[in-house]
C-alpha positions in Angstrom: -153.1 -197.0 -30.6 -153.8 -199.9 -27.8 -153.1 -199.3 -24.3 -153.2 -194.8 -25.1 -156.4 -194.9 -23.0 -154.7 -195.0 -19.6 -151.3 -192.4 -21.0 -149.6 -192.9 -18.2 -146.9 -189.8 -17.9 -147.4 -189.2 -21.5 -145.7 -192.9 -22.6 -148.7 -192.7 -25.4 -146.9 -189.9 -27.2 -143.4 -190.8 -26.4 -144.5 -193.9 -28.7 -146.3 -192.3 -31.3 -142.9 -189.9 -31.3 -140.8 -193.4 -31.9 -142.6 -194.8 -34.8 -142.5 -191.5 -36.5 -138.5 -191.0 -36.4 -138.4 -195.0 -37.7 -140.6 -193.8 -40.3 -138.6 -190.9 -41.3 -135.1 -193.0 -40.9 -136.8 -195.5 -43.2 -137.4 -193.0 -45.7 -134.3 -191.6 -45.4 -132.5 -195.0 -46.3 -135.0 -195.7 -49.1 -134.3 -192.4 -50.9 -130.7 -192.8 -50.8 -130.4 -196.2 -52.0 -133.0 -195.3 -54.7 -131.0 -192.6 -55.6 -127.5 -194.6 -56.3 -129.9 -197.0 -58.7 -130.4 -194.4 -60.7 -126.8 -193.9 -60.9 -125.3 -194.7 -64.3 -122.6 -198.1 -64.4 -120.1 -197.4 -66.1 -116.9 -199.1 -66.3 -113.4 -197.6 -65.2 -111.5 -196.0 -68.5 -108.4 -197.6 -69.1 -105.2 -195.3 -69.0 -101.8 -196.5 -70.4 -98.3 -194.2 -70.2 -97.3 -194.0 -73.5 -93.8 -191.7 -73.4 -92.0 -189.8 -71.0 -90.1 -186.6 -71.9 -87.9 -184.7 -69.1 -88.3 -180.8 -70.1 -86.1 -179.4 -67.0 -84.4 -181.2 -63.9 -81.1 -180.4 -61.5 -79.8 -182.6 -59.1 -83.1 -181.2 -56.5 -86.1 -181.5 -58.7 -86.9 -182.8 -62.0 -89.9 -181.9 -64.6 -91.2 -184.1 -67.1 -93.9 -184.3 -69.7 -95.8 -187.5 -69.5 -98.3 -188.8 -72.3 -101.2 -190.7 -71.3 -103.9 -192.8 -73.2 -107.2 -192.9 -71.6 -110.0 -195.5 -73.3 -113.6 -195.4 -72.6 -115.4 -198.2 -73.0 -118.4 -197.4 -72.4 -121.5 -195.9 -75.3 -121.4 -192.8 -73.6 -118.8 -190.0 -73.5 -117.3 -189.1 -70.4 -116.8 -185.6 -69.6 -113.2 -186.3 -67.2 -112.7 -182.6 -65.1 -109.6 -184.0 -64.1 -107.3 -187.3 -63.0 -106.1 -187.4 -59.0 -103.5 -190.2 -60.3 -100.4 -191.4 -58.5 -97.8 -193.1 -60.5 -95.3 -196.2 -59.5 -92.3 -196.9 -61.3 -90.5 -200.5 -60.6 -93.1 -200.2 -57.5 -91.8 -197.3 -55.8 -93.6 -194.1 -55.9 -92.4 -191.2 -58.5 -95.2 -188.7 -59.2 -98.9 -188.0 -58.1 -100.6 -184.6 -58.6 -104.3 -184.0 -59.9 -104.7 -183.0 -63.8 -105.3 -179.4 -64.6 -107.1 -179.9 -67.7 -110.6 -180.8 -68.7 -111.7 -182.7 -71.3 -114.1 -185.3 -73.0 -113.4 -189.4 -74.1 -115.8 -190.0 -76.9 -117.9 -193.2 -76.2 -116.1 -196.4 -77.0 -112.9 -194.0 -78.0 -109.9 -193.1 -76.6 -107.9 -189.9 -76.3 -104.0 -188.7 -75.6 -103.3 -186.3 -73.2 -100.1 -184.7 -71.4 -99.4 -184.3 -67.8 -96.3 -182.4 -66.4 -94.9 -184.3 -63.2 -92.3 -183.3 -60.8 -90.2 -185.7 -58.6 -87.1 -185.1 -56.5 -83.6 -187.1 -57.5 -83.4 -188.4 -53.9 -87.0 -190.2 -53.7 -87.9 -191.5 -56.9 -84.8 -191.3 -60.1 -82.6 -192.0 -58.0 -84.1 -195.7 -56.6 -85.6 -195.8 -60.0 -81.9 -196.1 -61.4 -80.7 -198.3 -58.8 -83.3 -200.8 -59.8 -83.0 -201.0 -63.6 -79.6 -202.9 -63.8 -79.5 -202.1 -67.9 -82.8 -203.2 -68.2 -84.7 -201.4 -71.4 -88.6 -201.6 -70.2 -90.1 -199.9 -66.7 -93.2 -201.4 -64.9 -95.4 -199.0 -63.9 -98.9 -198.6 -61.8 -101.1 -195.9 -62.2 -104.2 -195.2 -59.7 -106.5 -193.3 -58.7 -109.7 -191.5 -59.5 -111.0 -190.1 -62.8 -113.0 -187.0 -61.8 -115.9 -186.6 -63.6 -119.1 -183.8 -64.6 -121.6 -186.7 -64.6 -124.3 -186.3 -61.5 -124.2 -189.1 -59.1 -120.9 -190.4 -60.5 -118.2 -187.7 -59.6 -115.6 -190.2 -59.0 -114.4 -193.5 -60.7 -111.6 -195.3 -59.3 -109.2 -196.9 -62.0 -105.3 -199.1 -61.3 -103.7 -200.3 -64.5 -100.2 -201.5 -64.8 -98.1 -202.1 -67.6 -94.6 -201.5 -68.8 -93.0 -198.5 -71.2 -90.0 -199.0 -73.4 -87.3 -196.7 -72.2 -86.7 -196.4 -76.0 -89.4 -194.3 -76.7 -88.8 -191.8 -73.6 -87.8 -188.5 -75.3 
């Protein structure tokens, strides 16, 4: 390097020391954003409630069995370890939990699958009936993040909205 000859107090290697943790910071960032190219795109599956079913409720807690639809549309299969969802009837919250059960969406297919919520009367069926005036059909949102077994993509984030006929709740 210029100007080492006269290494005044050693500001030669203090220097030398400087470029080389650049360098390695450098690298650093160029691995990991080489890394998340290499990370497959998919597109967020598409879940739909299909039917509701309470199996066991008091005027405390409630139970119910809630069927889902997830699409893929994507021309791969996606392993799904679970769903962290959260559900919003007539926009207030009723039920969030994580799915207990593994399993796979053929590519460009779709699957049903069941997931048992609990609520309490006082936060959600309660405001839930307040707000439905005779009405036949409930809004909902569901979010969250469909857990996956595919390496660099553990997590894909998903919101869909829709309504359910109260017709076909069991």
């Amino acid at each position: 390097m210029r100007g080492c000859a006269s290494n005044i107090g050693g500001l030669c290697e203090v220097r030398m020391r400087l470029y080389y943790m650049r360098g390695v910071v450098l690298a650093g960032l160029l691995a990991l954003s080489g890394c998340s190219a290499f990370a497959p795109k998919l597109e967020a599956p598409r879940l739909a409630l299909v039917s509701a079913a309470m199996t066991s409720g008091d005027i405390f807690s409630q139970t119910f069995l809630v069927r889902m639809n997830v699409q893929n549309p994507n021309d791969r299969e996606l392993p799904v370890r679970g769903i962290d969802y959260q559900l919003f009837l007539e926009g207030d919250s009723f039920a969030e939990g994580v799915t207990p059960k593994s399993f796979v969406v053929p590519a460009n297919g779709e699957i049903e699958f069941d997931i048992t919520m609990r609520t309490n009367f006082v936060s959600s069926i309660g405001r839930l009936l307040s707000r439905l005036h005779g009405k036949d059909k409930v809004s909902y949102v569901i979010e969250g993040k469909v857990l996956t077994d595919i390496s660099m993509l553990k997590k894909i984030p998903f919101r869909e909205s829709g309504t359910v006929d109260l017709a076909t709740v069991r």
